[in-house]
C-alpha positions as CSV (number, residue, x, y, z in Angstrom):
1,X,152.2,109.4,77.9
2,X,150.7,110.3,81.6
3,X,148.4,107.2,82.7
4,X,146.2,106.7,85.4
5,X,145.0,103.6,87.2
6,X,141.5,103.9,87.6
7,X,139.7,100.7,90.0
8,X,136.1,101.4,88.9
9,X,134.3,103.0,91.7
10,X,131.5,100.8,90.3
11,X,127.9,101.5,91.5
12,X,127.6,97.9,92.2
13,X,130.1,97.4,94.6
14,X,129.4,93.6,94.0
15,X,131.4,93.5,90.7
16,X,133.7,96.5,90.7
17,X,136.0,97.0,87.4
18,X,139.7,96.3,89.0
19,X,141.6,96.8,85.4
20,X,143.6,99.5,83.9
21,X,141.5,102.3,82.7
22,X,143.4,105.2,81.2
23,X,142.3,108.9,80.8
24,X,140.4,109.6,77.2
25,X,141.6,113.0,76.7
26,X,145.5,111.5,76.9
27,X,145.0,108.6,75.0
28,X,143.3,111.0,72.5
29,X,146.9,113.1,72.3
30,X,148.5,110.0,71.7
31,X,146.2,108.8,69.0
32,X,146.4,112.2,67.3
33,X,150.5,111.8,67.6
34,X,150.6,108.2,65.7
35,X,148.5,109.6,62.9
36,X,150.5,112.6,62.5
37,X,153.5,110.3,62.9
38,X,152.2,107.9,60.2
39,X,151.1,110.9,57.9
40,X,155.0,112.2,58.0
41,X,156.4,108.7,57.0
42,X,153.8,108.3,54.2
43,X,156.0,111.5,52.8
44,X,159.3,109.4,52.9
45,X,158.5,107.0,50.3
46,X,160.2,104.6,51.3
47,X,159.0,101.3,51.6
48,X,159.9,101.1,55.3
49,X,158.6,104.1,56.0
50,X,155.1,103.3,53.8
51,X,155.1,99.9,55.9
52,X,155.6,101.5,59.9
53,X,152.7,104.3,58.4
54,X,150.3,101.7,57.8
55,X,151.0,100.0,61.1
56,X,151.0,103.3,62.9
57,X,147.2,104.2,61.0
58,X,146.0,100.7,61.7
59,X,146.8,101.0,65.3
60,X,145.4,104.4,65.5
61,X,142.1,103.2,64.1
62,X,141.7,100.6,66.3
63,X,142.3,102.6,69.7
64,X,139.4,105.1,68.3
65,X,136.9,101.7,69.2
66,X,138.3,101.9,72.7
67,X,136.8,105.3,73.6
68,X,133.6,105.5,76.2
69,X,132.0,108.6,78.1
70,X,130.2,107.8,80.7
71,X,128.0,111.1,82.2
72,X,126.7,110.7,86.3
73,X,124.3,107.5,86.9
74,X,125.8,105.7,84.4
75,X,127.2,102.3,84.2
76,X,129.2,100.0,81.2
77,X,129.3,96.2,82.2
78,X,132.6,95.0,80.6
79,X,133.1,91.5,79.2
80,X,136.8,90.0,77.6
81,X,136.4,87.6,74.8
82,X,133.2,86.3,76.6
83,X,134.2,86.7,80.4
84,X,132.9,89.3,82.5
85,X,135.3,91.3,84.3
86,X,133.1,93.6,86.1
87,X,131.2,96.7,86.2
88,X,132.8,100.5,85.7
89,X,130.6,104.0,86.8
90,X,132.5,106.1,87.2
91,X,131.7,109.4,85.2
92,X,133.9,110.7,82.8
93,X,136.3,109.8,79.6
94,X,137.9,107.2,79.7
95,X,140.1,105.1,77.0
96,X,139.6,100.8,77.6
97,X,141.3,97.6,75.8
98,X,139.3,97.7,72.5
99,X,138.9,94.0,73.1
100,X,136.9,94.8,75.7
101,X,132.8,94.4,75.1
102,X,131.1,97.4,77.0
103,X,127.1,97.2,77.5
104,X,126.3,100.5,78.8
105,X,123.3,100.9,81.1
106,X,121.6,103.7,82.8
107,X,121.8,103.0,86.9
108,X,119.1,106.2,86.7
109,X,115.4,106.6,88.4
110,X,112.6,105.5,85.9
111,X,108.9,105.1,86.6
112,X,106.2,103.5,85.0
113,X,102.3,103.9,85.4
114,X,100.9,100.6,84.7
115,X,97.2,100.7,83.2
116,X,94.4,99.4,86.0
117,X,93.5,95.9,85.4
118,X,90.6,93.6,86.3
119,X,91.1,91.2,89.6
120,X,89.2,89.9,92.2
121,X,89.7,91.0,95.6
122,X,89.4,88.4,98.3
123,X,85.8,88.1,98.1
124,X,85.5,87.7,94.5
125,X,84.6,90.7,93.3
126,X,85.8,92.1,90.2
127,X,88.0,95.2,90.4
128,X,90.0,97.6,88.6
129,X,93.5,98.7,90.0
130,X,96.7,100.4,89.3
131,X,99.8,101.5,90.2
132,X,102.6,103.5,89.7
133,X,106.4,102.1,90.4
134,X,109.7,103.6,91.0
135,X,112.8,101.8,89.6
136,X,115.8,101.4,89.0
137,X,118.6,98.7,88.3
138,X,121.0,97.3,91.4
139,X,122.5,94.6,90.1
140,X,124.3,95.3,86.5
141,X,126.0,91.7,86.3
142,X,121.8,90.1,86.8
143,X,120.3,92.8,84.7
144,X,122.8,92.1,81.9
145,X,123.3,88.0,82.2
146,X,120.7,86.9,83.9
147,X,117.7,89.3,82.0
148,X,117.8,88.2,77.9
149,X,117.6,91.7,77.0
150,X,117.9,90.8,73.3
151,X,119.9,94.3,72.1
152,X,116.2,95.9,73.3
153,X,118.2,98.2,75.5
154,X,116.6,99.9,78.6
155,X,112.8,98.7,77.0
156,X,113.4,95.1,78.7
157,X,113.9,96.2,81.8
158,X,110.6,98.2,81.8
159,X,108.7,95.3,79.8
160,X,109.8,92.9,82.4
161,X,109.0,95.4,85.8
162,X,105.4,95.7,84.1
163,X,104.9,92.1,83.7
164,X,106.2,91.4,87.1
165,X,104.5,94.1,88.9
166,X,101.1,93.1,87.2
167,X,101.6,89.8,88.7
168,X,102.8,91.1,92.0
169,X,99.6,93.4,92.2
170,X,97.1,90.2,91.4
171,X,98.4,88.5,94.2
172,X,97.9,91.7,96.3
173,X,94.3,92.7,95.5
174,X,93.3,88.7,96.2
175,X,94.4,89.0,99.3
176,X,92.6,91.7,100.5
177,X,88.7,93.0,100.4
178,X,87.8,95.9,98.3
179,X,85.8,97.0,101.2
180,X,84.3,95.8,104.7
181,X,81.2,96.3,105.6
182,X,81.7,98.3,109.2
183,X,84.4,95.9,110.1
184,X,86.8,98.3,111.3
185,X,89.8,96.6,112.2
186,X,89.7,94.6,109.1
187,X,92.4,95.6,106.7
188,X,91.1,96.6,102.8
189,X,92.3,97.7,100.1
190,X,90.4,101.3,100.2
191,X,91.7,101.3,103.6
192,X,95.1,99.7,104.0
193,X,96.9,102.6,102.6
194,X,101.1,102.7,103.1
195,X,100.4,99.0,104.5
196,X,99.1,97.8,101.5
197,X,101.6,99.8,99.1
198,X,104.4,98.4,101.4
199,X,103.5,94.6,100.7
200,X,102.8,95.4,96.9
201,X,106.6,97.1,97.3
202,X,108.1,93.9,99.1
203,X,106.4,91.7,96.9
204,X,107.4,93.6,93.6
205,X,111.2,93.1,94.7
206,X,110.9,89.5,95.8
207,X,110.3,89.1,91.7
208,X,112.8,91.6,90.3
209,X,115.6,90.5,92.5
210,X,116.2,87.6,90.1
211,X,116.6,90.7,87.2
212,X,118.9,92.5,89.5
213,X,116.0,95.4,89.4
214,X,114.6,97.3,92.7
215,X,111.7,98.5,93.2
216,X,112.0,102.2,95.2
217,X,108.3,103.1,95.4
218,X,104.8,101.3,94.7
219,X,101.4,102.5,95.5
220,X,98.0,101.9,94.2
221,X,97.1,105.1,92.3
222,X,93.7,103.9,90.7
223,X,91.1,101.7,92.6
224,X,87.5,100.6,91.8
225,X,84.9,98.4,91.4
226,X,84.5,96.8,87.7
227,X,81.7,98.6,85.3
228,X,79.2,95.4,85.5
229,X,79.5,95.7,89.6
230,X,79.7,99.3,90.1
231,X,76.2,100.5,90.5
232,X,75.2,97.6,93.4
233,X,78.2,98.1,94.7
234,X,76.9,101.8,94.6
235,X,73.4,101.1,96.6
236,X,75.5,98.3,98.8
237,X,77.1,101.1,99.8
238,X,75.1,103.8,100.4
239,X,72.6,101.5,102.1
240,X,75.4,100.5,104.4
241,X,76.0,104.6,104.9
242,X,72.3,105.1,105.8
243,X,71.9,102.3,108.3
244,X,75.0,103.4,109.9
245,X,73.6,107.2,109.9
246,X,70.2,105.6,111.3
247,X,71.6,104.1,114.3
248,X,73.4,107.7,115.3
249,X,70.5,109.2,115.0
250,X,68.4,106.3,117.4
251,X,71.2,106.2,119.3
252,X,71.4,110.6,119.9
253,X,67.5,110.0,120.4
254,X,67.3,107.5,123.4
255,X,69.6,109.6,125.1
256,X,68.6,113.2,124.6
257,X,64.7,111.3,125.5
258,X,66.1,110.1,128.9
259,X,68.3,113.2,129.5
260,X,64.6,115.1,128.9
261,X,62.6,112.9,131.2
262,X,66.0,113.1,133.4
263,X,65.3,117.0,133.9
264,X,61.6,117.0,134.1
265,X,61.9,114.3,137.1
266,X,64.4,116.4,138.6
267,X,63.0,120.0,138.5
268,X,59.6,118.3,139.6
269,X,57.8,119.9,136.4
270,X,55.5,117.4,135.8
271,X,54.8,113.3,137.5
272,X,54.3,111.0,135.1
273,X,53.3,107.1,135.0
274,X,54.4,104.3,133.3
275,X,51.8,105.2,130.2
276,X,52.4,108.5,130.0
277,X,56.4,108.3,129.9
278,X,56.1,105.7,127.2
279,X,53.9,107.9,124.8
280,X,56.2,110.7,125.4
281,X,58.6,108.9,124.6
282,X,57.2,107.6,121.5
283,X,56.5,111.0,120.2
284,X,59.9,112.6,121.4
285,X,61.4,109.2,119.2
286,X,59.1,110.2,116.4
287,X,60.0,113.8,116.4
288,X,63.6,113.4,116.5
289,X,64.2,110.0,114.1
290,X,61.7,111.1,111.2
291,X,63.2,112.7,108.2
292,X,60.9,115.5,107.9
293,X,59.7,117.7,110.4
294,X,57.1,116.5,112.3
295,X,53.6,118.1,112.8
296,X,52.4,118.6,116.0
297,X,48.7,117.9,116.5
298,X,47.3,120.4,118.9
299,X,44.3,119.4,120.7
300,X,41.3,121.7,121.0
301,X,39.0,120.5,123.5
């Protein structure tokens, strides 16, 4: 029979597989030959020949245990009698030591929305946020040894990323304000954008790393103030939005006002004193700061 020495071009290039691997679809040939063999002695009966055809059968059965298809992003972490000899993924079908323990695992591109929860953002107001992460294992011989995944299969990994990226994401939104209050250069959560999904990543893989699990995205994807907060929060804000509109508006008045008495200096239109230039003013301010339109008062004598 045709073998083939296969060193596991593991995806974790930490713990590669170094031992013999031989090709599935040979080893099935030769599995198919010692039962035919073993079926052809049976018809002898002899007693020799009854004896080699049970030996032949019983070693055919036990290489059926040593089959395993792997299929592209896939990994089996391989342990001998209780020692680990390394991780194999490449894809395909491949025939191992029956001895051998095989754990596969999926090395594939999962997500997981996690549900907003409450926090407090640096200032101690209650919040709601979520987020959304991007996963995927890096580290089979951590994920498998150092993780007690239980026989739960690929549902510990994602238990454990939610509980560690709820964490991660509390000690985030403390660290920041919901909001500022005009402070520009302050950095908020509303605000900080790829900054603040770039700590949440780093910080998310500073706690996975011990799970052999990376983090390849996290972003906030939900953000808001608690129910019993929202509605002051609500007036907080739009009061904030109309004193900030109110000084554009006094600040677009002063200067169209002097640009006016500017002109009517300049072109000689009119002199006017001290008193006079401050009650045009005033009405000029008047006119141009009120909400509604103003009703001129036209005098008749």
């Amino acid at each position: 029979m045709e073998t083939e020495s296969l060193k596991g071009k593991s995806w974790n290039n930490e713990h590669p597989y170094n031992g013999v691997i031989f090709n599935g679809f040979l080893t099935i040939v030769l599995v198919l030959v010692l039962l035919g063999a073993a079926a052809m002695l049976i018809f002898t009966k002899t007693p020799v020949g009854l004896v080699f055809a049970a030996i032949l059968a019983i070693v055919a059965i036990w290489m059926f245990s040593g089959f395993i298809m792997l299929e592209p992003n896939q990994a089996v972490v391989l342990t001998f009698f209780g020692k680990y000899k390394g991780t194999f993924a490449q894809a395909g079908y491949y025939w191992l030591n029956p001895f051998m323990s095989k754990k596969k695992l999926s090395l594939r591109i999962d997500n997981l929305d996690i549900e907003p929860i409450k926090v407090n953002d640096k200032e101690g107001n209650p919040i709601l946020i979520g987020m959304v992460l991007v996963w995927k294992l890096s580290d089979t011989y951590k994920a498998v040894f150092d993780l007690d995944g239980s026989g739960a299969g690929m549902r510990v990994y994602r238990s454990f990323v939610e509980i560690q990226g709820n964490a991660a994401l509390r000690e985030v939104a403390g660290l920041y304000a919901y909001d500022n209050d005009g402070g520009a250069n302050e950095l908020t959560l509303r605000s900080g954008g790829a900054e603040i999904n770039e700590l949440l990543e780093k910080k998310i893989n500073d706690r996975l790393s011990m799970a052999g699990i990376q983090v390849v995205e996290a972003r906030i994807n939900y953000l808001a103030y608690a129910p019993e907060i929202a509605a002051v929060m609500l007036r907080r804000q739009q009061a904030a939005a109309i004193i900030s509109a109110r000084e554009k508006i006094v600040e677009g008045a002063v200067t169209t006002v002097k640009m006016a008495l500017d002109h009517l200096e300049k072109g000689g239109v009119v002199q006017l004193d001290n008193d006079r230039k401050a009650q045009m003013v005033g009405n000029l301010l008047v006119v141009l700061c009120a909400d509604e339109a103003a009703q001129p008062v036209i005098p008749t004598a």
